[in-house]
C-alpha positions in Angstrom: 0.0 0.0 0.0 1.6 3.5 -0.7 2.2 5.6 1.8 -0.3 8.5 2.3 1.2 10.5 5.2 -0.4 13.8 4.4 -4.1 12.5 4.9 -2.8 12.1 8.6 -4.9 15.2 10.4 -2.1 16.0 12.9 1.1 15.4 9.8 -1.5 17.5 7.5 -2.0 20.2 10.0 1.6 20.6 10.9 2.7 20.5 7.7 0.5 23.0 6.1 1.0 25.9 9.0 4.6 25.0 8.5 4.4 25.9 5.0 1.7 28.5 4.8 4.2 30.6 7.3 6.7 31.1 4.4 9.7 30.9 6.0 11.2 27.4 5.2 14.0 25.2 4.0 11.1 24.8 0.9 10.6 28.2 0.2 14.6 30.0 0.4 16.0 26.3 -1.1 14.6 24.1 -3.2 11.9 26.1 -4.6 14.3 28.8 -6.0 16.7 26.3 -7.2 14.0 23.9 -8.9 12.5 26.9 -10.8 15.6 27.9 -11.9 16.6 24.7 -13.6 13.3 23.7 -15.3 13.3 25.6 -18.9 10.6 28.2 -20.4 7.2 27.2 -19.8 5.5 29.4 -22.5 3.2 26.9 -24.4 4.2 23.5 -22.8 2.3 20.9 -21.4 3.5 19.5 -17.6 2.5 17.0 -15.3 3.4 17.7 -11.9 4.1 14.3 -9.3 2.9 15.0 -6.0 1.6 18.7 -6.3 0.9 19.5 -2.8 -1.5 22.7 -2.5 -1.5 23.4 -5.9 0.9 26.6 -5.9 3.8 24.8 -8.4 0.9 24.2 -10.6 -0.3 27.9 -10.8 3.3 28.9 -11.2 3.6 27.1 -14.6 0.1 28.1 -15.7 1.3 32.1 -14.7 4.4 31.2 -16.7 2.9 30.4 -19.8 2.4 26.5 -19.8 -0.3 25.5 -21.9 -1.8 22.8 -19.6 -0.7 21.7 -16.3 -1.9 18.6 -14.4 -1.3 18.2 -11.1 -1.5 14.8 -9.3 -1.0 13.6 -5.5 -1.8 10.9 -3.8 -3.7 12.9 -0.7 -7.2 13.9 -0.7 -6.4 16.7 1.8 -3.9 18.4 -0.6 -5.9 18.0 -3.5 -8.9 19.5 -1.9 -7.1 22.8 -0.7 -5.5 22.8 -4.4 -8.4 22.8 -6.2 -10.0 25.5 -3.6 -6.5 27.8 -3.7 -5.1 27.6 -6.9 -7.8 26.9 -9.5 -7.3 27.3 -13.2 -9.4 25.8 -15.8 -5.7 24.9 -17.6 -4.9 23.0 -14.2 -6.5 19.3 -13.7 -5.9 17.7 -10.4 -6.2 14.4 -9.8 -5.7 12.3 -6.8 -3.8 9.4 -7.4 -0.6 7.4 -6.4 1.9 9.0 -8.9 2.7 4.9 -9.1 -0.4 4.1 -10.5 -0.9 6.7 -13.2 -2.1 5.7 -16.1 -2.0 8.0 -19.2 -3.2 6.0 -22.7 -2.9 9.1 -25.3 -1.2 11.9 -23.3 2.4 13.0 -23.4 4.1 16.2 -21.6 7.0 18.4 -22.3 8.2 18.8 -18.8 7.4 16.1 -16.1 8.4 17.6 -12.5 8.2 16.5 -9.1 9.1 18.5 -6.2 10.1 16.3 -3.3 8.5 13.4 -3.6 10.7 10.7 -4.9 12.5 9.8 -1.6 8.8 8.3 -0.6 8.1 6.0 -3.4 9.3 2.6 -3.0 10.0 1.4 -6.7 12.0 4.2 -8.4 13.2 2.6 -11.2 9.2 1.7 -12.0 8.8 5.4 -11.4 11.6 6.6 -14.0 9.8 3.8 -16.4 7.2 5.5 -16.4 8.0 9.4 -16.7 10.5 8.0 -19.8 7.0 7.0 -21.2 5.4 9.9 -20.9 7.8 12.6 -22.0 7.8 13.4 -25.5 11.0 13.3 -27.4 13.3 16.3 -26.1 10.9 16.5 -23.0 12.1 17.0 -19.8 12.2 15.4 -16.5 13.1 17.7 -13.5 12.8 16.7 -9.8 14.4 17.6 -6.1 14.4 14.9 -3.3 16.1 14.8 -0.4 20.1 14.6 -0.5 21.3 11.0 -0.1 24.2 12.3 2.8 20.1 13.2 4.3 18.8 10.1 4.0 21.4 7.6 4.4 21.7 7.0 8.1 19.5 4.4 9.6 18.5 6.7 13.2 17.6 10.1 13.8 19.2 12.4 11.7 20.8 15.2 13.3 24.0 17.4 13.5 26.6 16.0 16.0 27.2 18.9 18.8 29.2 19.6 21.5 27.9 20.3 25.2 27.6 23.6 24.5 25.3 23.3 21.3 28.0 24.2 18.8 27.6 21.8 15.8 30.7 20.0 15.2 29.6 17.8 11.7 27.0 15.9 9.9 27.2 12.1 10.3 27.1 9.8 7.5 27.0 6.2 7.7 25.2 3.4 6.0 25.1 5.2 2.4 25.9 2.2 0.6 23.1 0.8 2.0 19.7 1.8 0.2 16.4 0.7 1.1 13.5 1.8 3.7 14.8 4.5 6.5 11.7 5.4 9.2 11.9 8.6 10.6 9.7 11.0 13.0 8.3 14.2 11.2 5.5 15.2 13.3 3.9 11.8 13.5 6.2 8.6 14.0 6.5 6.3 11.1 7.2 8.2 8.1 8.6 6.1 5.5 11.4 7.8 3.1 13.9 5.7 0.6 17.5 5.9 0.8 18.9 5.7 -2.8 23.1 6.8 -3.9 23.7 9.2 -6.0 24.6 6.8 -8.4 21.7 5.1 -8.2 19.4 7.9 -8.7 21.2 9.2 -12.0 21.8 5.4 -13.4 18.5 4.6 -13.4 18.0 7.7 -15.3 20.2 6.9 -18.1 18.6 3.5 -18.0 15.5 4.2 -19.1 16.8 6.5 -22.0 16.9 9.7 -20.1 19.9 11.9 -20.4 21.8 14.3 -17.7 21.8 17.5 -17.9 22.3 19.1 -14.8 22.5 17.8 -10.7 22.4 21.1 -8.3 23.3 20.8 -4.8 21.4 24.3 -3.8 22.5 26.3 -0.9 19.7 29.3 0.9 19.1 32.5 -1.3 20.6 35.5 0.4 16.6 36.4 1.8 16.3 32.9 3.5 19.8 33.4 5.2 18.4 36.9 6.6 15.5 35.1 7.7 16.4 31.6 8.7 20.5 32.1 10.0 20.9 29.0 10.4 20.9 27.8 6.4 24.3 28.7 6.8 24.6 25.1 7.1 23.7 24.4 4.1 27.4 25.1 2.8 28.1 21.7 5.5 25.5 19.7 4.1 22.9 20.2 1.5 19.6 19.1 2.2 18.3 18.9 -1.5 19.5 17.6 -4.8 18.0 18.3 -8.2 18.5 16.7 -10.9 17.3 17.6 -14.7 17.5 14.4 -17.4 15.9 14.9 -21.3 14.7 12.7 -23.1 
């Protein structure tokens, strides 16, 4: 069964205060650096895995994309999308990204903003978004950095008595598979997966690299959230951008 986590009332709660507030690692990190590598939008078509609240979707739309359609696997977000960011170029539907099935439709840019690290079978996943992209189409997504997800407890900065972060640990990166971690609610299930494993499968399924950003805070998040500083330690995002 895939894993649903944003239906959860308290997770869905949290979550959504956390990021209606505007101030996150979302909104001075990956969000500027994931916009900045997907190409013009004027006139293309996009399907978006795991759209959240809607507001990627309306960015394409207010950048020109012909037709946007916007799919996650949670009722909740779906809902609030379709109540928030409207558009009659912007279908939502409310699906596991796994179990999509498009017969006649093809998109110029497939994106997907964080999502990745929670599906189980990624190279089912890259299968699929191969089949889907037209020729020269692009595939652009951000998920969390493998030096993130790769040790098996918490994750957390190693620091001295006083508080003073001495370094990140890494172990167990060799190691991919199922990590369970507490984000508001215990039990959240995220996938480990190497570097080399998430641009291999890429090129396996016919998909060329084009870029792999490892983004650090834009100078307003570093005003507002000091401690992104530690990005330039450890990122907490990679992107990657593949054609077809």
């Amino acid at each position: 069964m895939k894993q649903n986590i944003y239906d959860n009332e308290i997770f869905f709660r949290e979550y959504t205060s956390l990021r209606d507030s505007g101030v996150t690692f979302n909104d001075f990190i990956e969000q500027p650096a994931i916009k900045s590598t997907i190409s013009p939008l004027v006139g293309k078509s996009v399907l978006e895995l795991e759209c959240g609240t809607g507001h990627f979707a309306k960015y394409c739309i207010d950048h020109g994309a012909a037709r946007v359609v916007a799919v996650d696997i949670s009722t909740k977000m779906i809902d609030r999308a379709m109540k928030e960011n409207p558009h009659e170029r912007i279908n939502y539907i409310c699906s596991p990204i796994e179990d999509l099935e498009f017969q006649e439709q093809s998109f110029d840019i497939v994106v997907s903003s964080l999502a990745i690290h929670y599906i189980e079978d990624y190279s089912g996943l890259i299968k699929m978004v191969s089949r889907l992209l037209k020729t020269g189409g692009e595939f652009v997504f951000s998920t969390e950095h493998p030096i993130v997800t790769a040790k098996k407890e918490k994750n957390a900065w190693v620091e001295d008595a006083e508080g003073n972060i001495l370094h990140w640990p890494l172990d167990n990166y060799h190691e991919e598979g199922k990590r369970e971690i507490h984000w508001y609610v215990e039990g959240v299930v995220v996938y480990h997966r190497t570097i080399a494993t998430l641009l291999n499968t890429l090129i396996e399924h016919g998909l060329a690299l084009e870029k792999l950003i490892e983004p650090q805070s834009t100078p307003e998040g570093l005003q507002q959230m000091p401690r992104l500083v530690n990005e330039k330690r450890r990122p907490s995002f990679i992107i990657i951008k593949s054609r077809k």
